[in-house]
C-alpha positions as CSV (number, residue, x, y, z in Angstrom):
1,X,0.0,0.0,0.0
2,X,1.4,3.4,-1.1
3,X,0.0,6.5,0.7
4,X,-1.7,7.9,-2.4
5,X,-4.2,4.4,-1.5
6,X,-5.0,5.9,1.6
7,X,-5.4,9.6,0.5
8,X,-7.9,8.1,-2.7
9,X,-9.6,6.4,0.1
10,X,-10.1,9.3,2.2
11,X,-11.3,11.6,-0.5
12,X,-13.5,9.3,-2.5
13,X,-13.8,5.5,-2.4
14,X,-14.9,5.5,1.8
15,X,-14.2,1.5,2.2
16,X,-11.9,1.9,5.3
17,X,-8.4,0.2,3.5
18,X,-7.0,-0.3,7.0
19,X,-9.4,-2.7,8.4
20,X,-10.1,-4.5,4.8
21,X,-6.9,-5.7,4.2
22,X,-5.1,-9.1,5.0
23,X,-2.8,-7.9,7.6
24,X,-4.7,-5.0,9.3
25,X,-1.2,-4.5,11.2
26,X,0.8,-3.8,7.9
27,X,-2.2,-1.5,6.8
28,X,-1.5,0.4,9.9
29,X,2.4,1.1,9.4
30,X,1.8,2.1,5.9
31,X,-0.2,5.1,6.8
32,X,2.8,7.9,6.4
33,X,0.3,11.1,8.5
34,X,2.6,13.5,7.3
35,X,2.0,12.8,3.3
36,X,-2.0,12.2,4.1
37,X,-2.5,15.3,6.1
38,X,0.4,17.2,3.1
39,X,-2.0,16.0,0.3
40,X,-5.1,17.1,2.3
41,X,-3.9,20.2,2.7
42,X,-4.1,21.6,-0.9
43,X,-8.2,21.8,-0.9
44,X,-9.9,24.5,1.0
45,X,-12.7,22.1,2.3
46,X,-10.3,19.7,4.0
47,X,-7.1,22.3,5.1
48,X,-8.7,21.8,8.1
49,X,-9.0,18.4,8.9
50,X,-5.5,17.8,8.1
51,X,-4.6,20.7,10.2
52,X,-6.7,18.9,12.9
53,X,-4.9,16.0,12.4
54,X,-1.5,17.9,12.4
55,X,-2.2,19.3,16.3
56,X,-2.7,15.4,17.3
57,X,0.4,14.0,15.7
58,X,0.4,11.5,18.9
59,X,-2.8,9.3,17.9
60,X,-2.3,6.4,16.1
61,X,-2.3,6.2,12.6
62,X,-5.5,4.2,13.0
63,X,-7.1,6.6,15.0
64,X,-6.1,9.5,12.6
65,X,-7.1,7.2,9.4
66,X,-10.7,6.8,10.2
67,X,-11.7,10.3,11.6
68,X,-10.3,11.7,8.2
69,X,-11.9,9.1,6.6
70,X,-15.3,9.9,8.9
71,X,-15.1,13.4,8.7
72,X,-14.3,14.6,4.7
73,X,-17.0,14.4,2.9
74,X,-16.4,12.0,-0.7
75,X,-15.4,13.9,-3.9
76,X,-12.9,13.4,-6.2
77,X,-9.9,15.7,-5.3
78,X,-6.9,16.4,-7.3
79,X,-4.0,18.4,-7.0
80,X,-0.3,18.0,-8.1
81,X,2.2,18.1,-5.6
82,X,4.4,21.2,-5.2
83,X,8.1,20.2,-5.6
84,X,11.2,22.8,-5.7
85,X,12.4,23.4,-8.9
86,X,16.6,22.9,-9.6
87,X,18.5,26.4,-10.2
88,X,21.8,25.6,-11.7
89,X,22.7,29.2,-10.3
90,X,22.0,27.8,-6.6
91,X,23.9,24.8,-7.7
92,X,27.1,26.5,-9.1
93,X,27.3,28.7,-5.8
94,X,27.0,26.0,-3.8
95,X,30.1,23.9,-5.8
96,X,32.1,27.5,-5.5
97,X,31.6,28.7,-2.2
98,X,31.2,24.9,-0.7
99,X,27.8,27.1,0.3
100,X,25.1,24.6,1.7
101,X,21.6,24.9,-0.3
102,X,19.9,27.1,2.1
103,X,23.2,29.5,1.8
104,X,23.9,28.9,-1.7
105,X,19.8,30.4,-2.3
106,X,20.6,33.5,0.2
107,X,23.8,34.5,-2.3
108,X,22.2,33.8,-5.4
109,X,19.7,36.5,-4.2
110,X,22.3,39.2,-3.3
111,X,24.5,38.8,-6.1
112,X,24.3,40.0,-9.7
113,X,24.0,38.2,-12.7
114,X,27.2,39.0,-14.1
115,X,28.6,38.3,-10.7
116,X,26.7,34.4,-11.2
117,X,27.5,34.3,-14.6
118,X,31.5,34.5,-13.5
119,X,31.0,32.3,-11.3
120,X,29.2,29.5,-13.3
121,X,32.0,30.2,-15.8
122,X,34.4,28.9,-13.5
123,X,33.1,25.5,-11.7
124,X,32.4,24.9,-15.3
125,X,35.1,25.7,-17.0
126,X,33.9,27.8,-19.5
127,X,31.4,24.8,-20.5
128,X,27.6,26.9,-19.8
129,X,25.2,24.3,-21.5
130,X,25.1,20.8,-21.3
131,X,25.9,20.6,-25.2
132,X,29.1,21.4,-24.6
133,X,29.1,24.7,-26.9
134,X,30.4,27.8,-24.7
């Protein structure tokens, strides 16, 4: 079982996954909180369950399961999930200044482009594009 199971369970299907498997235990350990209450968070009518569920992080997964489960009310939900995009500037300022990525994004928004263009020039070697064409 993969957490999207128990989030399309949740949000639409409403036949309780955890009990109506084989090994109900298994079911149980599966359930990540965290990535349910993450994907329930992107809908305005159940932000707040999952915000709910966030300020009870110490009930068990069973416990936190079924009143989502309970409480949402079925509808087919979909949203795709936000994931940080790669900056090759963050990257290069990281390689130069041995910056960590947190670091490497605070320099890359003081310093100028010319001033990243110099430096991408020289953890590269000259080499800007993949291609291999300067």
């Amino acid at each position: 079982m993969n957490p999207f199971d128990f989030v399309n369970d949740i949000n639409f299907k409403k036949k309780n996954i955890m009990t109506d498997t084989d090994n109900d235990e298994l079911a149980e350990k599966s359930y990540v909180p965290y990535l349910t209450n993450k994907a329930l968070s992107y809908f305005p009518d159940t932000v707040f369950y999952s915000n709910q569920m966030n300020f009870t992080p110490h009930l068990d997964h069973r416990l936190q399961y079924e009143y989502l489960l309970n409480s949402i009310r079925p509808k087919k939900r979909f949203s795709k999930w936000v994931k940080s995009e790669d900056n090759n500037e963050v990257e290069m300022i990281k390689i130069y200044y041995g910056y960590s990525h947190k670091k490497a994004e605070q320099a890359a928004s003081v310093l100028s482009s010319k001033q990243i263009k110099i430096i991408t020039d020289k953890v590269c070697g000259g080499i800007t594009d993949e291609s291999g064409s300067g």
